[in-house]
Biopython code that builds the backbone (N, CA, C, O; Angstrom):
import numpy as np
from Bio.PDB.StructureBuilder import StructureBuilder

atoms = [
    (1, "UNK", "N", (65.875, -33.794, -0.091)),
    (1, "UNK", "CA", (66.548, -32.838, 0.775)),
    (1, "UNK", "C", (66.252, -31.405, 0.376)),
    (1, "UNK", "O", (66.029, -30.557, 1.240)),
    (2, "UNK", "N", (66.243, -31.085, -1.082)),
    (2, "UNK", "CA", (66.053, -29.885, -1.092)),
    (2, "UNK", "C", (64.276, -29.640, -1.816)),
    (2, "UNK", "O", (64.089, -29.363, -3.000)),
    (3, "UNK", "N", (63.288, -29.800, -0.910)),
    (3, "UNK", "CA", (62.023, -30.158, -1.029)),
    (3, "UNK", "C", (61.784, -28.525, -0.538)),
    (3, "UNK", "O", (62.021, -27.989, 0.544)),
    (4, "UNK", "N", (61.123, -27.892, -2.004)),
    (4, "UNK", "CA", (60.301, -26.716, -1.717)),
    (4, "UNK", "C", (60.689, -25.412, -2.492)),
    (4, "UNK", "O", (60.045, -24.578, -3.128)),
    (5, "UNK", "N", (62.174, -25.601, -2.136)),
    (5, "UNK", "CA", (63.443, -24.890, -3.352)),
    (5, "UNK", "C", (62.529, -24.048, -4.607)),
    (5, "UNK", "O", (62.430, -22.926, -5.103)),
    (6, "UNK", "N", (62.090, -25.101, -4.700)),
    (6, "UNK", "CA", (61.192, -24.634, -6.229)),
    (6, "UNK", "C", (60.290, -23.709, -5.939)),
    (6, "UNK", "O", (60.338, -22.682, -6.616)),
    (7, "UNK", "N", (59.313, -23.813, -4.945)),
    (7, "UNK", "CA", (58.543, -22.699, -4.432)),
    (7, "UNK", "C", (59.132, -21.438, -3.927)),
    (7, "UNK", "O", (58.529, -20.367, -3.850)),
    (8, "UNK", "N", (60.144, -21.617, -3.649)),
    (8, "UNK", "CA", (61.157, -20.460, -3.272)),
    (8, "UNK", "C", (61.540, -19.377, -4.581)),
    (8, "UNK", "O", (61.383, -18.175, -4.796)),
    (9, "UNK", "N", (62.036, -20.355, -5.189)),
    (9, "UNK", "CA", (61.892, -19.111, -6.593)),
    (9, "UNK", "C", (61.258, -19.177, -7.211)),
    (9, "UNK", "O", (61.463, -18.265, -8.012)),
    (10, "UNK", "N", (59.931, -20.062, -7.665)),
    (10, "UNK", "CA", (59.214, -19.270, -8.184)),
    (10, "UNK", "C", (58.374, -17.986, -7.954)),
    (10, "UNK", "O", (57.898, -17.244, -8.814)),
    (11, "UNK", "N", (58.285, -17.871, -6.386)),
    (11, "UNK", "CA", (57.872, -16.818, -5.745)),
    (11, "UNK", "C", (58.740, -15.454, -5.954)),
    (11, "UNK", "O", (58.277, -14.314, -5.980)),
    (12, "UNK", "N", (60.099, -15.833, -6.096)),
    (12, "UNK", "CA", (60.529, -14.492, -5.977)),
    (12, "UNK", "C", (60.688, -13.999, -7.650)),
    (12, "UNK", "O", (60.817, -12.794, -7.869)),
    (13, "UNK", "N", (60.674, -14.902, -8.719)),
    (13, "UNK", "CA", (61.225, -14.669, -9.752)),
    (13, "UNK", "C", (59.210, -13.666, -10.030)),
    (13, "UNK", "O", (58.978, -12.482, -10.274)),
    (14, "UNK", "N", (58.395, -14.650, -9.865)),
    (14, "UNK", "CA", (57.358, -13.902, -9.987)),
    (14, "UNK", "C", (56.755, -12.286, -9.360)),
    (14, "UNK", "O", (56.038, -11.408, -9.841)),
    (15, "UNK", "N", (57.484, -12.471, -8.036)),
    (15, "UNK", "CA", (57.342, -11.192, -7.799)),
    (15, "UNK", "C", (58.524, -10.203, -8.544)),
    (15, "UNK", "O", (58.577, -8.974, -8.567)),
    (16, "UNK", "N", (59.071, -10.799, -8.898)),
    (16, "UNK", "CA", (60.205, -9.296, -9.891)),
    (16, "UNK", "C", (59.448, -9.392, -10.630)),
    (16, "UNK", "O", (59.246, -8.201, -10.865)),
    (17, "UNK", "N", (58.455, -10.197, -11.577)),
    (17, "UNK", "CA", (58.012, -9.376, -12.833)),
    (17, "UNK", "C", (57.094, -8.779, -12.541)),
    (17, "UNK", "O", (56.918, -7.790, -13.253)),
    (18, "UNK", "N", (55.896, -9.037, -11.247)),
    (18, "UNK", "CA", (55.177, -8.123, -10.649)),
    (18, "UNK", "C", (55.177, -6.823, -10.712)),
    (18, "UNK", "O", (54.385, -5.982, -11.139)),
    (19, "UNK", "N", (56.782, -6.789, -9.930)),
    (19, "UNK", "CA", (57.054, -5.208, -9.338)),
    (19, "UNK", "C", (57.454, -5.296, -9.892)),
    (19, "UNK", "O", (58.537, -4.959, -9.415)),
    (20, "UNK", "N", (57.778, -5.727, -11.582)),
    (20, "UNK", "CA", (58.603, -4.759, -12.403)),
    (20, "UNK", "C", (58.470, -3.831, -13.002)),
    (20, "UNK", "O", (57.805, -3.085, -12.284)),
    (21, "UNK", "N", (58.801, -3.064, -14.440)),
    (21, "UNK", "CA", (57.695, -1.830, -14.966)),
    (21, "UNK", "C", (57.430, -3.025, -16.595)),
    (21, "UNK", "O", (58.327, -3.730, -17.058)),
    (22, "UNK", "N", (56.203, -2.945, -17.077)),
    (22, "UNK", "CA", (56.253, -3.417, -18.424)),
    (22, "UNK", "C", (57.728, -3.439, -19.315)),
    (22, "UNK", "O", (58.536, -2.512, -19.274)),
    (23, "UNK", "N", (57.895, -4.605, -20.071)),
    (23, "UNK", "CA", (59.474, -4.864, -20.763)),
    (23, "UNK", "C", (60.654, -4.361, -19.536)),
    (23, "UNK", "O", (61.833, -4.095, -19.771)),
    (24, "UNK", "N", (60.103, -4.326, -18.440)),
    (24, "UNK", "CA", (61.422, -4.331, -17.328)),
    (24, "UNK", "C", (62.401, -5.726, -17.609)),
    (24, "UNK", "O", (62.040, -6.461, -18.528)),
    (25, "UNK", "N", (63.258, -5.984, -17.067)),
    (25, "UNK", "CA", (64.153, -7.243, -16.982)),
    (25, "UNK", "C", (63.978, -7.489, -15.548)),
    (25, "UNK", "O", (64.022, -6.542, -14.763)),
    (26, "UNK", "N", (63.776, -8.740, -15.131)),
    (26, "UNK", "CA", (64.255, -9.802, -13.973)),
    (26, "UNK", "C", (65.396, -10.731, -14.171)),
    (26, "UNK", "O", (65.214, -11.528, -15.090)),
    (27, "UNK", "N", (66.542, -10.831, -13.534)),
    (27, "UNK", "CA", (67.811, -11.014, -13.567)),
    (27, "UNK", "C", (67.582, -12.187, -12.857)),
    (27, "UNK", "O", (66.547, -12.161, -12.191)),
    (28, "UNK", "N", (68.570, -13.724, -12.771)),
    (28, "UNK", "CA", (68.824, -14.578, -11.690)),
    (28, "UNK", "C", (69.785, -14.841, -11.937)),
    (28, "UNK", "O", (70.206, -15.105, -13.063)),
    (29, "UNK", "N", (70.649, -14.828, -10.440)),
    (29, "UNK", "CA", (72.361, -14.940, -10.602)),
    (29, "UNK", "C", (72.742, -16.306, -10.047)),
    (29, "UNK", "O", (72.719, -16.137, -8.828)),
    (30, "UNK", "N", (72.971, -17.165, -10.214)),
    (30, "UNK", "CA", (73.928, -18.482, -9.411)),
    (30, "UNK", "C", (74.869, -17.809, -9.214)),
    (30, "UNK", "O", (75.160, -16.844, -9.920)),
    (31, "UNK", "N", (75.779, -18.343, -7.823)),
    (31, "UNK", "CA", (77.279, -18.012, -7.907)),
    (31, "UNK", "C", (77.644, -18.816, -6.323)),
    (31, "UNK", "O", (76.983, -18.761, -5.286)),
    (32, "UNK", "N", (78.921, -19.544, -6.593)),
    (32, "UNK", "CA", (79.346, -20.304, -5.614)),
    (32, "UNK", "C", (80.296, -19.106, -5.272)),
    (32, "UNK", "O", (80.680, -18.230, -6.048)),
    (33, "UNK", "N", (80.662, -19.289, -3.640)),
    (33, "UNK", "CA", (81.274, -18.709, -2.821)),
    (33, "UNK", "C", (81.728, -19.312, -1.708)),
    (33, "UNK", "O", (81.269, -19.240, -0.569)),
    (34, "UNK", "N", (83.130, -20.213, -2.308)),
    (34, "UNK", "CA", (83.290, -21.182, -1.173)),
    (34, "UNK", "C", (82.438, -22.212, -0.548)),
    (34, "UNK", "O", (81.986, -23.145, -1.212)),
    (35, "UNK", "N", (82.243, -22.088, 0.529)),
    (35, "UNK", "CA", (80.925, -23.346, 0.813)),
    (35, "UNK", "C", (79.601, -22.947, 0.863)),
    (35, "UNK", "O", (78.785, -23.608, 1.506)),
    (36, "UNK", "N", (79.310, -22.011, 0.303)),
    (36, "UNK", "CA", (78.321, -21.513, -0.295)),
    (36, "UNK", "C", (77.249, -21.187, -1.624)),
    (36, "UNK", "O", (77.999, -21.052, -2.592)),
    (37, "UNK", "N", (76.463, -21.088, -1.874)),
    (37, "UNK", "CA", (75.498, -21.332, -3.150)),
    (37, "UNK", "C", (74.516, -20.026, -2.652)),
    (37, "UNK", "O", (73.710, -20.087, -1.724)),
    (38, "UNK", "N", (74.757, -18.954, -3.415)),
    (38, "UNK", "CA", (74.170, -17.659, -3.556)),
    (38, "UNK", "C", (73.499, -17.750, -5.012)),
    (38, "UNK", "O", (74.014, -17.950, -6.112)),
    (39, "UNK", "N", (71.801, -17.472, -4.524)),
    (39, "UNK", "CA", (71.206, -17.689, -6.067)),
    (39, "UNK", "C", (70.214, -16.038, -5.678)),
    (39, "UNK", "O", (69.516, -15.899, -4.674)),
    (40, "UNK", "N", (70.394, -15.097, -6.637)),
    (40, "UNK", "CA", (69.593, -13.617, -6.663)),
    (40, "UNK", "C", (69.177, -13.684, -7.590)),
    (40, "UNK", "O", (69.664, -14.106, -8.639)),
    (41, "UNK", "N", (67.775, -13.103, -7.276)),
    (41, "UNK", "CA", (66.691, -12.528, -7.952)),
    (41, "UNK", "C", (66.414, -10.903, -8.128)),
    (41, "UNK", "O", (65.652, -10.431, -7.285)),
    (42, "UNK", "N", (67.001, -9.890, -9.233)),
    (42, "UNK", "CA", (66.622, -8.705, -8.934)),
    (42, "UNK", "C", (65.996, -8.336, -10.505)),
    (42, "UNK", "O", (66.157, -8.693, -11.672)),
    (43, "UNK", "N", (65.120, -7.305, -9.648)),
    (43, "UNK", "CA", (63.948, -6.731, -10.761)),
    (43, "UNK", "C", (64.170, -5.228, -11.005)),
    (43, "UNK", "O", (65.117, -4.782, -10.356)),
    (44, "UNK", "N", (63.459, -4.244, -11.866)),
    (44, "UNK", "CA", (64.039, -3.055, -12.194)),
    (44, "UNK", "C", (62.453, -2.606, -11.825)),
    (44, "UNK", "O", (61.896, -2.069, -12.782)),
    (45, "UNK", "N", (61.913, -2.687, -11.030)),
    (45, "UNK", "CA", (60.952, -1.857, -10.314)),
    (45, "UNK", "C", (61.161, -0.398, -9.346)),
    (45, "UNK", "O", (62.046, 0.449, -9.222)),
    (46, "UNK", "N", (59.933, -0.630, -8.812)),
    (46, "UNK", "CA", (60.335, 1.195, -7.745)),
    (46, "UNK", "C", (60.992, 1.079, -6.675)),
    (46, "UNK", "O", (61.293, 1.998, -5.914)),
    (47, "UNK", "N", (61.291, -0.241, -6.539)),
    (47, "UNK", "CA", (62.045, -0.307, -5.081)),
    (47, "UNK", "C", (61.360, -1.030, -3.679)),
    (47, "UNK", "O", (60.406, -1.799, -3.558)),
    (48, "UNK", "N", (62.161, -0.509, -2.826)),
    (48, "UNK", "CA", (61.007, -0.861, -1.105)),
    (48, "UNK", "C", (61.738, 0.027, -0.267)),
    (48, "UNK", "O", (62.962, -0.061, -0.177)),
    (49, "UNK", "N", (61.063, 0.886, 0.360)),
    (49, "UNK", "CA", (61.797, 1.942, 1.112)),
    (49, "UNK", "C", (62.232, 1.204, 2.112)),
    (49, "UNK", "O", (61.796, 0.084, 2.376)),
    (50, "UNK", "N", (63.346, 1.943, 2.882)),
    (50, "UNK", "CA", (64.227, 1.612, 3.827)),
    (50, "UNK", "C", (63.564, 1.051, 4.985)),
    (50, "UNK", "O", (63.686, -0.093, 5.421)),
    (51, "UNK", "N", (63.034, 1.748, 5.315)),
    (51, "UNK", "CA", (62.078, 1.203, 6.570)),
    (51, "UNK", "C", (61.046, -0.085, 6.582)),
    (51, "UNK", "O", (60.732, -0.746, 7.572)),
    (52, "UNK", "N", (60.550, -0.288, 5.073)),
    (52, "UNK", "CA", (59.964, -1.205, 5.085)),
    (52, "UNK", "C", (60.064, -2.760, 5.082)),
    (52, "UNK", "O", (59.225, -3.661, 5.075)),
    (53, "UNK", "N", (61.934, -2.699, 5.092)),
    (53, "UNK", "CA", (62.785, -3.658, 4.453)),
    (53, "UNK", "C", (62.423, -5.074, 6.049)),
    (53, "UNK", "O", (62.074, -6.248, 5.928)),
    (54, "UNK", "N", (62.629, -4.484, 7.005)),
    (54, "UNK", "CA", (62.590, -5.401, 8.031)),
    (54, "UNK", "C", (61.324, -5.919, 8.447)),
    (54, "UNK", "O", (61.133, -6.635, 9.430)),
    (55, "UNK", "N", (60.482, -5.511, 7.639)),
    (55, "UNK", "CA", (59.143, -5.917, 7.726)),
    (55, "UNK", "C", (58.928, -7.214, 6.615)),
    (55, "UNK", "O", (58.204, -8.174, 6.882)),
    (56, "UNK", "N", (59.395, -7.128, 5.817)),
    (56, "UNK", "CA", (59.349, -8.178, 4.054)),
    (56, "UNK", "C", (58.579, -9.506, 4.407)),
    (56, "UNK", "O", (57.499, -9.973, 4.046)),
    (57, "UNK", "N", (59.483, -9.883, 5.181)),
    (57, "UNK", "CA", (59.223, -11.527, 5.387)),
    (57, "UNK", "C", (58.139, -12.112, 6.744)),
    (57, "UNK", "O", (57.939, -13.255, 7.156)),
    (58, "UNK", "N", (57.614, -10.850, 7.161)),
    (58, "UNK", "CA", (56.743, -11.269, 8.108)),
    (58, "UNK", "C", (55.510, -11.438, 7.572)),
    (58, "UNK", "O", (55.329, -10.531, 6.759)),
    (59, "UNK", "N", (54.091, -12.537, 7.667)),
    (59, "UNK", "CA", (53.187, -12.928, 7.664)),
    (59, "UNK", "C", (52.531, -11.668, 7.360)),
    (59, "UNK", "O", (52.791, -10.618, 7.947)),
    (60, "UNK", "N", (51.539, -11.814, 6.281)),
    (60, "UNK", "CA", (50.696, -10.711, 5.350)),
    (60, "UNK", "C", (51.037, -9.179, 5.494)),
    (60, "UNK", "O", (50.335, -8.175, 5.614)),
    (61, "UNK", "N", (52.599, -9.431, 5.426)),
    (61, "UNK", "CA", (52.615, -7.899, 5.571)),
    (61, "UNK", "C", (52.749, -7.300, 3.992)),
    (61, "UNK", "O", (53.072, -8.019, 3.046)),
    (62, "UNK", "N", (52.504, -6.139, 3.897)),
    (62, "UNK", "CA", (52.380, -5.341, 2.686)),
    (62, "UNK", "C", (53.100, -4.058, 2.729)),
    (62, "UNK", "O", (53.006, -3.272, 3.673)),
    (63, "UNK", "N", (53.839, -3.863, 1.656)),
    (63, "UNK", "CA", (54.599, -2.750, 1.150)),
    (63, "UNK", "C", (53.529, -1.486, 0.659)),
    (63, "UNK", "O", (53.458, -0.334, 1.086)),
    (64, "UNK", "N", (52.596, -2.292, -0.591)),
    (64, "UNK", "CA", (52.227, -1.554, -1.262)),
    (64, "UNK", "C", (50.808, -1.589, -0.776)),
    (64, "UNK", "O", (50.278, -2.178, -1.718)),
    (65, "UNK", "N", (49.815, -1.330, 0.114)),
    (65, "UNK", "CA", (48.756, -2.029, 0.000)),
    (65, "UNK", "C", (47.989, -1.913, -1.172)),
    (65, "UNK", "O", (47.882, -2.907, -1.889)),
    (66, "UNK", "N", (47.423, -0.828, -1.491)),
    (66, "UNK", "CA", (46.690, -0.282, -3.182)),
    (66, "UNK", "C", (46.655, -1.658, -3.418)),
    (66, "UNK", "O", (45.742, -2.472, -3.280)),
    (67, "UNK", "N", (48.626, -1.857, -4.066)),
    (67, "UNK", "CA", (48.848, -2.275, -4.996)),
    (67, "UNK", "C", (48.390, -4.350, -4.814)),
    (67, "UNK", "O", (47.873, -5.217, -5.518)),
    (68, "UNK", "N", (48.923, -4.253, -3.596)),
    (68, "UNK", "CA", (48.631, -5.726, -2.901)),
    (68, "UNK", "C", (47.176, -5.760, -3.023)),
    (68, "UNK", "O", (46.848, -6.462, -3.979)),
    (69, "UNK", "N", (46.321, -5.320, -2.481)),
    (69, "UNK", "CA", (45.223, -5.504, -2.355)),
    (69, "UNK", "C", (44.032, -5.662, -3.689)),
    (69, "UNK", "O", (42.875, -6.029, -3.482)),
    (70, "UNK", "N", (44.602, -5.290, -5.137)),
    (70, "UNK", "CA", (44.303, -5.565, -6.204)),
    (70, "UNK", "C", (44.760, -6.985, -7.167)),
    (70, "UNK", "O", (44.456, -7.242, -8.331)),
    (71, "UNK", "N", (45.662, -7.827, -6.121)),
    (71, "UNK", "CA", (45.893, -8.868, -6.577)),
    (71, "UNK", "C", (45.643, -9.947, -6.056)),
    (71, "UNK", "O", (46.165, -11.043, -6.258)),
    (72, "UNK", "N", (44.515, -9.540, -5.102)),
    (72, "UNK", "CA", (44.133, -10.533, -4.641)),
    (72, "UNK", "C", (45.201, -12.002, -3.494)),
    (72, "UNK", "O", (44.654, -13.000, -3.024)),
    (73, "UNK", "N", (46.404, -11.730, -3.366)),
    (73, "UNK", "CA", (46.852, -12.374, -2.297)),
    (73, "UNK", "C", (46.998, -11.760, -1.273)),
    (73, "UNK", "O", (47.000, -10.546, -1.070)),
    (74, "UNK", "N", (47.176, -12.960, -0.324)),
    (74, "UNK", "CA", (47.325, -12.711, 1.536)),
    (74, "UNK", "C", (48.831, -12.653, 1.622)),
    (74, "UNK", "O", (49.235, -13.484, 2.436)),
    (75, "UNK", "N", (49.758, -11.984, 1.085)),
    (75, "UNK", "CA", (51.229, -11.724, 1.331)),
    (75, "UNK", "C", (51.806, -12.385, 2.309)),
    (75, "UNK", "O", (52.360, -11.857, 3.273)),
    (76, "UNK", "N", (51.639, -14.267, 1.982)),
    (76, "UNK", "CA", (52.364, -14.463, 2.649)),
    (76, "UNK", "C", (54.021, -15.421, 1.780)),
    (76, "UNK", "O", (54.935, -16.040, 2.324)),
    (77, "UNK", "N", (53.797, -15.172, 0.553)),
    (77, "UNK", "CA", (55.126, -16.183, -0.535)),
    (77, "UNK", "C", (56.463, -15.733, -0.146)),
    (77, "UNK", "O", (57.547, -16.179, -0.521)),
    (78, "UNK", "N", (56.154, -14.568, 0.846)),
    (78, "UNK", "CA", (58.113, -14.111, 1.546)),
    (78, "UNK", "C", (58.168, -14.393, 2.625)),
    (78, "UNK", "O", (59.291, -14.242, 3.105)),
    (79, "UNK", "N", (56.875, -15.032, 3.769)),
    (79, "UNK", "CA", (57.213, -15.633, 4.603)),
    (79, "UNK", "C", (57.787, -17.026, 4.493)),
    (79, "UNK", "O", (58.825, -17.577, 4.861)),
    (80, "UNK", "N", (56.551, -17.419, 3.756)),
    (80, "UNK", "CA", (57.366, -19.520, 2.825)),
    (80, "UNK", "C", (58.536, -19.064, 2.781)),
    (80, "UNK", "O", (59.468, -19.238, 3.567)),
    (81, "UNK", "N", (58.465, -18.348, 1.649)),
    (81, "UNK", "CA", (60.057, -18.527, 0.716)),
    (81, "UNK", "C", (61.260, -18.417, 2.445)),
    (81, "UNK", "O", (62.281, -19.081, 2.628)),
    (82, "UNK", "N", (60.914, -17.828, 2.998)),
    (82, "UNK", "CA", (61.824, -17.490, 3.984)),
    (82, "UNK", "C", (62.277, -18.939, 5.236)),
    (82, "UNK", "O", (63.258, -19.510, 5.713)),
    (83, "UNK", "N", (60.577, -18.945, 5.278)),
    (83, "UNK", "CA", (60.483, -20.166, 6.183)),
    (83, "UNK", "C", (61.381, -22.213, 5.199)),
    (83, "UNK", "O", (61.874, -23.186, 5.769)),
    (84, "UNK", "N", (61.229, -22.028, 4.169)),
    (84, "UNK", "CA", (61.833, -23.262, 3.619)),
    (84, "UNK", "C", (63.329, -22.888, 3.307)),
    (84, "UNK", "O", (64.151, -23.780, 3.099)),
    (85, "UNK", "N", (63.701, -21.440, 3.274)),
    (85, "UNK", "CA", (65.553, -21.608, 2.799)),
    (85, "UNK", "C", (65.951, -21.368, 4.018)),
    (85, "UNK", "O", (67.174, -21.494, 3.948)),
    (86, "UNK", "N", (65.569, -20.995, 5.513)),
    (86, "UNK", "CA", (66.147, -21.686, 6.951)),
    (86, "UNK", "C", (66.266, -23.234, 6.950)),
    (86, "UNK", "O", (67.284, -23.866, 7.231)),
    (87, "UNK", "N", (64.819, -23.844, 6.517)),
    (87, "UNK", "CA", (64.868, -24.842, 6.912)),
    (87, "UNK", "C", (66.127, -26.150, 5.993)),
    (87, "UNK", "O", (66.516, -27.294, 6.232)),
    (88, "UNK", "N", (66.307, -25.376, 5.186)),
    (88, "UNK", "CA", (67.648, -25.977, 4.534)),
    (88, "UNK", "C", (68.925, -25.178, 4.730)),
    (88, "UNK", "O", (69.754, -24.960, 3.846)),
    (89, "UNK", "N", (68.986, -24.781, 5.945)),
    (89, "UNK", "CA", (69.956, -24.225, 6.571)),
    (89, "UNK", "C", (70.960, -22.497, 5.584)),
    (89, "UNK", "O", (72.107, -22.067, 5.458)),
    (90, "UNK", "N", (69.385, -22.085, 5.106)),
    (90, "UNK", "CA", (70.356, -20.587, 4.632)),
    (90, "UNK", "C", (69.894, -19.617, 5.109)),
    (90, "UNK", "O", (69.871, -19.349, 6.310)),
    (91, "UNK", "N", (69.479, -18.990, 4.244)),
    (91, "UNK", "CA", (69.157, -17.379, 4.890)),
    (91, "UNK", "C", (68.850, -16.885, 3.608)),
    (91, "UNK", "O", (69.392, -17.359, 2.610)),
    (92, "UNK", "N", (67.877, -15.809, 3.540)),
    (92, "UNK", "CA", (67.196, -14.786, 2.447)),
    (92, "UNK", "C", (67.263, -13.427, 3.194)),
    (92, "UNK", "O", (66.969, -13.175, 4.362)),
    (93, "UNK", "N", (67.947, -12.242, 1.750)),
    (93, "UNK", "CA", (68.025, -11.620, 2.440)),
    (93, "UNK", "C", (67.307, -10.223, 1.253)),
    (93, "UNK", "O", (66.551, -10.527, 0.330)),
    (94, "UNK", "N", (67.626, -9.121, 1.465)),
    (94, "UNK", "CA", (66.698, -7.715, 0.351)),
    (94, "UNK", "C", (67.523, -6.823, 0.215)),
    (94, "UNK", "O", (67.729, -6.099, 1.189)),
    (95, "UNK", "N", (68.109, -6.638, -0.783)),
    (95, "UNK", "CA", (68.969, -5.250, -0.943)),
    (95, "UNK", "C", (67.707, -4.415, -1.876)),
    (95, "UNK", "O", (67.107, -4.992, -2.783)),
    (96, "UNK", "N", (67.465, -3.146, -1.530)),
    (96, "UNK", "CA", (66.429, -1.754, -2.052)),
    (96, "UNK", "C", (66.768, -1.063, -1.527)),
    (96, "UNK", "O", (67.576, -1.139, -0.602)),
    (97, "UNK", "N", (65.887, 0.464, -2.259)),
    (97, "UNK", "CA", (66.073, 1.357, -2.248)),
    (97, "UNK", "C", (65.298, 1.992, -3.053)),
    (97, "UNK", "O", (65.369, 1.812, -4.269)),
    (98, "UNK", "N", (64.222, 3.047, -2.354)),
    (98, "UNK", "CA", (63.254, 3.582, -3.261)),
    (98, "UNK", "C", (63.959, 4.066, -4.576)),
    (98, "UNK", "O", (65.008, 4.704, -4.666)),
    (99, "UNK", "N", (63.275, 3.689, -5.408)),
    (99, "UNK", "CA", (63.429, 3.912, -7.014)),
    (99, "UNK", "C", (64.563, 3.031, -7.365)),
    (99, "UNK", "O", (65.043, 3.484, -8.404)),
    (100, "UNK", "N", (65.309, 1.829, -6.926)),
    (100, "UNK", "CA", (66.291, 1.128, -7.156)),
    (100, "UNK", "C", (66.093, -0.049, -7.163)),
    (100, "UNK", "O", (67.046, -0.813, -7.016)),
    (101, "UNK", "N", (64.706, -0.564, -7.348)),
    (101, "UNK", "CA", (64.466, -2.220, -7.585)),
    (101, "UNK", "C", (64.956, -2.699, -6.625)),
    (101, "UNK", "O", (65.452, -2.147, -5.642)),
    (102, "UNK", "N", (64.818, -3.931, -6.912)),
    (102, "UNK", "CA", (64.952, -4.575, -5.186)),
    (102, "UNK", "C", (65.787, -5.852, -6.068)),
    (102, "UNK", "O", (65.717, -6.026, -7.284)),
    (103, "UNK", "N", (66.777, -6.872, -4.841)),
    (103, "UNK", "CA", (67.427, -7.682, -5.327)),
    (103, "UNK", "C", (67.177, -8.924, -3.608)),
    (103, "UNK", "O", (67.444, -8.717, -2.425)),
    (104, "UNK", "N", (66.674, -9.919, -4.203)),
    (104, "UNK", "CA", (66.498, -10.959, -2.972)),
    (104, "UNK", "C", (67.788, -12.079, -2.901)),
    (104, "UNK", "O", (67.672, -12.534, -4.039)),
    (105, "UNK", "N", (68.353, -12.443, -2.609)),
    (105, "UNK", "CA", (69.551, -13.605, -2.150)),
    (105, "UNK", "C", (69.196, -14.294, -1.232)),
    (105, "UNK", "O", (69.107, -13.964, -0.050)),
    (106, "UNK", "N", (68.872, -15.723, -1.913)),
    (106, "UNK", "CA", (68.951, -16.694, -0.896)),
    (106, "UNK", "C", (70.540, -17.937, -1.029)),
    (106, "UNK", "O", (71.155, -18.613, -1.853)),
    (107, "UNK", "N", (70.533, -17.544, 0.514)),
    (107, "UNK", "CA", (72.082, -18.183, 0.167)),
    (107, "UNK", "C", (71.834, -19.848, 0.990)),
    (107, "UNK", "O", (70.943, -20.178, 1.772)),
    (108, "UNK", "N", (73.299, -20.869, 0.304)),
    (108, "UNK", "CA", (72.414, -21.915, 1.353)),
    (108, "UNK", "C", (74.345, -22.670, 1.383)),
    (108, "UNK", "O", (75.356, -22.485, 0.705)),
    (109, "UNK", "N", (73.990, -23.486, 2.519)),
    (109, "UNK", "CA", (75.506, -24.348, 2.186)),
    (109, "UNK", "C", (75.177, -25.426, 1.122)),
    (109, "UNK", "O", (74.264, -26.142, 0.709)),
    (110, "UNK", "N", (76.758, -25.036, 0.890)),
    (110, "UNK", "CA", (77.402, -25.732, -0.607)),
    (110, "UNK", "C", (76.515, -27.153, -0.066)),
    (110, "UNK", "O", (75.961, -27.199, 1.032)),
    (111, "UNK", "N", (76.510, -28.243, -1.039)),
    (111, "UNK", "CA", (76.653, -29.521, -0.480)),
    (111, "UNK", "C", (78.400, -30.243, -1.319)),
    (111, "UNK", "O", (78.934, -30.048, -2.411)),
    (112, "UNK", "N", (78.739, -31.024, -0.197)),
    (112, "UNK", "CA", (80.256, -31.475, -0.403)),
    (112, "UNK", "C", (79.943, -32.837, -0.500)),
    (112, "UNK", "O", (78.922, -33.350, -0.041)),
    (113, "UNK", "N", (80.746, -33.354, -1.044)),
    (113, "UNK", "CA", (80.543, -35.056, -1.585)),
    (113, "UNK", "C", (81.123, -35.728, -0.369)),
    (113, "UNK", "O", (81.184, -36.957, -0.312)),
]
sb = StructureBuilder()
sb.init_structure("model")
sb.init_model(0)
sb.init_chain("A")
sb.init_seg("    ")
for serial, (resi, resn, name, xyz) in enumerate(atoms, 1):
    if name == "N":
        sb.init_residue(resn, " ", resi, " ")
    sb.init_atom(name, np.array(xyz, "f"), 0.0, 1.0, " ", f" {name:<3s}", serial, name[0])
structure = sb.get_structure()
C-alpha cells in the first residue's frame, strides 16, 4: 500500500542537502495530527522565491537553472515525489522564502486499525 514512500523522501531529504550550504543541517519531522501523518523535510539553504513556489512540482521545471543544469538531472524527483503522495491520498506542500531555506510536508491519512 504504501509502494514508493521511499522514493518520496529520499528525494526530498537529498535535495535539502543539495540546496543546503556545506555543514548546513537537514531536519525531518514526523508528527501525527489527528487522522493525519505530517512528515517535513527542511534545509538551511537560500530559499525559493515567492513566485517560483507554484511552479516546484511541475515536470523539469527549474528554480536555479546554472545551478540545475550542472547536475546533470531533468528536474523531475518533485513531480514523482508529488505524483506518488496523491496517489496515497495526501498532498505535498513548500513553505520558502528567499534566504529562508525551504521546508517540504508531505501529509497523508493516518491509517486506523
Amino acid at each position: 500500500m504504501w509502494s514508493g514512500l521511499r522514493q518520496v523522501f529520499v528525494n526530498l531529504i537529498e535535495n535539502g542537502i543539495k540546496y543546503s550550504p556545506e555543514e548546513g543541517v537537514v531536519t525531518v519531522t514526523a508528527v501525527r495530527h489527528w487522522q493525519q501523518i505530517a512528515i517535513s523535510v527542511t534545509n538551511e539553504g537560500t530559499g525559493i522565491p515567492p513566485e517560483q513556489i507554484p511552479h516546484l512540482f511541475e515536470r523539469f521545471y527549474r528554480v536555479a537553472d546554472a545551478r540545475a543544469r550542472t547536475t546533470g538531472r531533468f528536474s523531475l524527483g518533485l513531480a514523482i515525489a508529488q505524483a506518488i503522495v496523491q496517489a496515497h491520498g495526501g498532498e505535498i506542500v513548500v513553505q520558502s522564502g528567499t534566504g529562508e531555506g525551504a521546508t517540504f510536508t508531505a501529509t497523508f491519512p493516518a491509517m486506523t486499525e
